[in-house]
N, CA, C and O atoms as CSV, one atom per row, in Angstrom:
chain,resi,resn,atom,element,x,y,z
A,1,UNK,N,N,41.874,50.734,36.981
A,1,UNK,CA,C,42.460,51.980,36.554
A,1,UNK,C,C,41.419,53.082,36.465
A,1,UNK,O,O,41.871,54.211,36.651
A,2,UNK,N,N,39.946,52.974,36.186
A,2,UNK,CA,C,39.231,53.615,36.079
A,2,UNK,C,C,39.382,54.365,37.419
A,2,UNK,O,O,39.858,55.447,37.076
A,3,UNK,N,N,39.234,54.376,38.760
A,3,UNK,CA,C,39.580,54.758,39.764
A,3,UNK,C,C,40.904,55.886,39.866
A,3,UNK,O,O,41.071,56.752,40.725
A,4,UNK,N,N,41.579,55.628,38.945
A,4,UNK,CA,C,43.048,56.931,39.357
A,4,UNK,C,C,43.117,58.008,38.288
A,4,UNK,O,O,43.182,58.005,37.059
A,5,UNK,N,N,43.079,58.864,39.177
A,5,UNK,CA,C,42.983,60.066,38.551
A,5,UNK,C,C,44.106,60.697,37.170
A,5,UNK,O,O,45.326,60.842,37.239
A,6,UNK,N,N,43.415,60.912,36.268
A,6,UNK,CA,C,43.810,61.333,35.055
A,6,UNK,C,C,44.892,62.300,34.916
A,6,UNK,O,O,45.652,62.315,33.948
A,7,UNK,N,N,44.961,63.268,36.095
A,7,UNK,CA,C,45.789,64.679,36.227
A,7,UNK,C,C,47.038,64.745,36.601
A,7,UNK,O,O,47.969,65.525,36.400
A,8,UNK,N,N,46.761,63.028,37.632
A,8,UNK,CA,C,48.404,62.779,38.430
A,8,UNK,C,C,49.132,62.563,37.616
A,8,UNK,O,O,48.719,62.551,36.457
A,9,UNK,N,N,50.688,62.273,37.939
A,9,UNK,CA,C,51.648,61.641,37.041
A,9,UNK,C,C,51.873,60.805,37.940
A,9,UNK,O,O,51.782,60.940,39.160
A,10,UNK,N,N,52.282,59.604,37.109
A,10,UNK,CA,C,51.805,58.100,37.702
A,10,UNK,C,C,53.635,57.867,37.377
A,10,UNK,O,O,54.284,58.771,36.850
A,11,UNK,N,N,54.414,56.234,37.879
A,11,UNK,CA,C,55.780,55.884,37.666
A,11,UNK,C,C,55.590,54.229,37.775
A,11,UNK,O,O,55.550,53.646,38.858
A,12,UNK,N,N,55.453,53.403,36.159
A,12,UNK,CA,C,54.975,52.356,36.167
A,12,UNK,C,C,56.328,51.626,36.532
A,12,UNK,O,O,57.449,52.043,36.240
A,13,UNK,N,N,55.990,50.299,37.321
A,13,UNK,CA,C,57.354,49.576,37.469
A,13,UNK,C,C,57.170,47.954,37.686
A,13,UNK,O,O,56.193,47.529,38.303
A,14,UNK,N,N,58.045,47.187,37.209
A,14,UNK,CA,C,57.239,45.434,37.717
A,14,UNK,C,C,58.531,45.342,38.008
A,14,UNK,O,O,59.494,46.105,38.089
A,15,UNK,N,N,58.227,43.822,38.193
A,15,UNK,CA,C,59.905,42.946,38.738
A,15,UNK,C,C,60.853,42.874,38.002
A,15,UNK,O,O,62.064,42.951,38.210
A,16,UNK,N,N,59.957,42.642,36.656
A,16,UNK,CA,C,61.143,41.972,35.680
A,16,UNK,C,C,61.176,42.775,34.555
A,16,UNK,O,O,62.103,42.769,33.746
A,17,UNK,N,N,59.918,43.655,34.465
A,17,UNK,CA,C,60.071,44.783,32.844
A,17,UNK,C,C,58.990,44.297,31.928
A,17,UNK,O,O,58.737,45.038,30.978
A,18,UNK,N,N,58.341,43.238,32.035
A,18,UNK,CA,C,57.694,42.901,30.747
A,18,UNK,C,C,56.450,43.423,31.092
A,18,UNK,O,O,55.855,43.826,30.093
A,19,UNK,N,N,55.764,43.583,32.247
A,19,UNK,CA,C,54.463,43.710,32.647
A,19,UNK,C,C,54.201,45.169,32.633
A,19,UNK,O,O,53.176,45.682,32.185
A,20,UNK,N,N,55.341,45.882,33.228
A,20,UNK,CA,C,55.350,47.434,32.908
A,20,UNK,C,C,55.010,48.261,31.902
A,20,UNK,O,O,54.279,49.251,31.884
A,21,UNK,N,N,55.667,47.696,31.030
A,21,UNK,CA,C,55.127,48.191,29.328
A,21,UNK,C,C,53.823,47.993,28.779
A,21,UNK,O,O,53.163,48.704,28.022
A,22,UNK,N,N,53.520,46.628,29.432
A,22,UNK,CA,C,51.603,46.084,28.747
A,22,UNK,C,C,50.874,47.587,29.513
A,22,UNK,O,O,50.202,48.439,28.931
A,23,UNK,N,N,51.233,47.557,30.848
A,23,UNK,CA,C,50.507,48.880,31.782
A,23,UNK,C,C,50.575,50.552,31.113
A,23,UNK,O,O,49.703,51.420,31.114
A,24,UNK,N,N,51.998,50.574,30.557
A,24,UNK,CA,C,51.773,51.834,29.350
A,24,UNK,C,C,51.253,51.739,28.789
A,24,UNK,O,O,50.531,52.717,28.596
A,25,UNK,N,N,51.016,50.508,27.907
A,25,UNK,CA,C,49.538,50.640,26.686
A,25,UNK,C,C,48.325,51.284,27.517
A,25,UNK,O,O,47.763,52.337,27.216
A,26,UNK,N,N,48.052,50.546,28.508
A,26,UNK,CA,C,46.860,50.625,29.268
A,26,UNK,C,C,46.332,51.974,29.160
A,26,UNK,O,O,45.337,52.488,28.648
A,27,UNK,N,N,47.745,52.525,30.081
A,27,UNK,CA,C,47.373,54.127,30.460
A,27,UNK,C,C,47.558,54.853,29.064
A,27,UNK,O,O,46.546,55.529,28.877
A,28,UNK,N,N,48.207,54.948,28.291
A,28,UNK,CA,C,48.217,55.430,26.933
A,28,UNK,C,C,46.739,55.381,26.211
A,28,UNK,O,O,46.188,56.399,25.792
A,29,UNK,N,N,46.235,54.211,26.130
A,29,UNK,CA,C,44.822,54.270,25.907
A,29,UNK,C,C,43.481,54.759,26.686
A,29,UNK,O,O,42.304,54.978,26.399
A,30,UNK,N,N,44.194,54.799,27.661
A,30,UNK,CA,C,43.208,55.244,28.509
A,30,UNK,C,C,43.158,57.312,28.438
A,30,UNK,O,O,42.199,58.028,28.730
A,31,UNK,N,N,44.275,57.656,28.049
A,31,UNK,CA,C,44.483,59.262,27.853
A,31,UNK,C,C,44.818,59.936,29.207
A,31,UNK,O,O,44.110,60.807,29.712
A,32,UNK,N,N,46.224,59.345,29.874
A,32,UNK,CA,C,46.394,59.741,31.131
A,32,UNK,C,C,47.437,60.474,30.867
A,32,UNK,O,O,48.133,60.082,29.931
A,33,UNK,N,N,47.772,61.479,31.447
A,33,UNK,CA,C,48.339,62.897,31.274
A,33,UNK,C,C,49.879,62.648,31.372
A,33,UNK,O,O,50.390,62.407,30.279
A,34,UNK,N,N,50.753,62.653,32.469
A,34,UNK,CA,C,52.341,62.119,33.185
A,34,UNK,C,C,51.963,60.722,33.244
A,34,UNK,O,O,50.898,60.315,33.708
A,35,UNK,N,N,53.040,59.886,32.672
A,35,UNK,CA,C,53.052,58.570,32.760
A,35,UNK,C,C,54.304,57.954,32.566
A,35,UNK,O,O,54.454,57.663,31.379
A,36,UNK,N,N,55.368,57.610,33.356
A,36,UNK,CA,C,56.489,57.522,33.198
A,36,UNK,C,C,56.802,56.158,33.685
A,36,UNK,O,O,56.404,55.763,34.781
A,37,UNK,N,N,57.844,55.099,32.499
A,37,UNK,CA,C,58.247,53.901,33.341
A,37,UNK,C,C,59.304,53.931,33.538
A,37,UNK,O,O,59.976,54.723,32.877
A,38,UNK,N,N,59.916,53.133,34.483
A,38,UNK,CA,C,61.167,52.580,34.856
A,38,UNK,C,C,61.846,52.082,33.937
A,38,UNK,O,O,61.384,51.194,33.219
A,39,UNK,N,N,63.327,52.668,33.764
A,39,UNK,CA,C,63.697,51.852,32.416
A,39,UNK,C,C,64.561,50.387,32.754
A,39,UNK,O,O,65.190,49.710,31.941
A,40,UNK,N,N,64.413,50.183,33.938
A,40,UNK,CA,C,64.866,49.071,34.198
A,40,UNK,C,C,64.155,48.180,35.136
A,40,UNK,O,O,63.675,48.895,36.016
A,41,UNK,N,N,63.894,47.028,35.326
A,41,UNK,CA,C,63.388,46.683,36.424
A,41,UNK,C,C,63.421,46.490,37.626
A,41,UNK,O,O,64.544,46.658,38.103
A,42,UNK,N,N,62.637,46.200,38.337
A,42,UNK,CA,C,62.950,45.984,40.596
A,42,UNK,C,C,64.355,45.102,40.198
A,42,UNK,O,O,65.394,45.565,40.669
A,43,UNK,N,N,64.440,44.185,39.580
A,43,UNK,CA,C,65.433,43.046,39.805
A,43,UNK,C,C,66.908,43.783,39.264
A,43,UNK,O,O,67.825,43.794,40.086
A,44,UNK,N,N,67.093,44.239,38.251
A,44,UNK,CA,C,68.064,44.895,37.499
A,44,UNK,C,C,68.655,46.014,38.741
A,44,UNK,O,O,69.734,45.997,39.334
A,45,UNK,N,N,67.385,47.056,38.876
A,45,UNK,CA,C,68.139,48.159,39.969
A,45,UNK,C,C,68.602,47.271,41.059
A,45,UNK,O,O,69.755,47.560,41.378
A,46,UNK,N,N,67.960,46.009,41.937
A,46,UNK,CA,C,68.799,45.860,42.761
A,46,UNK,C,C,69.959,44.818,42.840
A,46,UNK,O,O,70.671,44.622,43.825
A,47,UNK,N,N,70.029,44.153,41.571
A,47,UNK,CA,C,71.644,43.657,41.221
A,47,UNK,C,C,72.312,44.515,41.121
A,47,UNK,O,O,73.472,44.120,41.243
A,48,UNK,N,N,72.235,46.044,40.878
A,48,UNK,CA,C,72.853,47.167,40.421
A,48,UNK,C,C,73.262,48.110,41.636
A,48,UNK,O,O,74.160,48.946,41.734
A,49,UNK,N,N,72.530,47.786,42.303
A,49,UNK,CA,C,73.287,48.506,43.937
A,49,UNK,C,C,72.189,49.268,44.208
A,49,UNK,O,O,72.179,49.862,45.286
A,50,UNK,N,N,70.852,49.433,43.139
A,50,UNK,CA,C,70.323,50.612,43.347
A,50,UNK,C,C,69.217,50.527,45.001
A,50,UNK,O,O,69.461,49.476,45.594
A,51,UNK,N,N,68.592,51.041,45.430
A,51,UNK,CA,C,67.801,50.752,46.795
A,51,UNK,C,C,66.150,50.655,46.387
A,51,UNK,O,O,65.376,51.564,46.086
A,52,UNK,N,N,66.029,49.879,46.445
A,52,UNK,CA,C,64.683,49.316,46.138
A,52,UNK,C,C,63.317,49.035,46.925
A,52,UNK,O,O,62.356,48.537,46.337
């Protein structure tokens, strides 16, 4: 993470949801500016019809 830039706004996402959230701590501690997760996971949006 040290590598990505602080200024971007970033869109955290995993398969299943649990790993996504540990990665907000991350960036939260780290003091990264836009940081937005998925409120659902890869698996959820695509039981859901969504396009993945």
């Amino acid at each position: 993470m040290n590598d990505l830039d602080k200024s971007k706004t970033y869109l955290v996402y995993c398969q299943s949801g649990h790993r996504s959230g540990s990665a907000m701590e991350n960036f939260q501690q780290l003091k990264f500016g836009l940081v937005y997760n998925l409120l659902r996971s890869i698996n959820s949006r695509r039981s859901e019809g969504f396009p993945v």
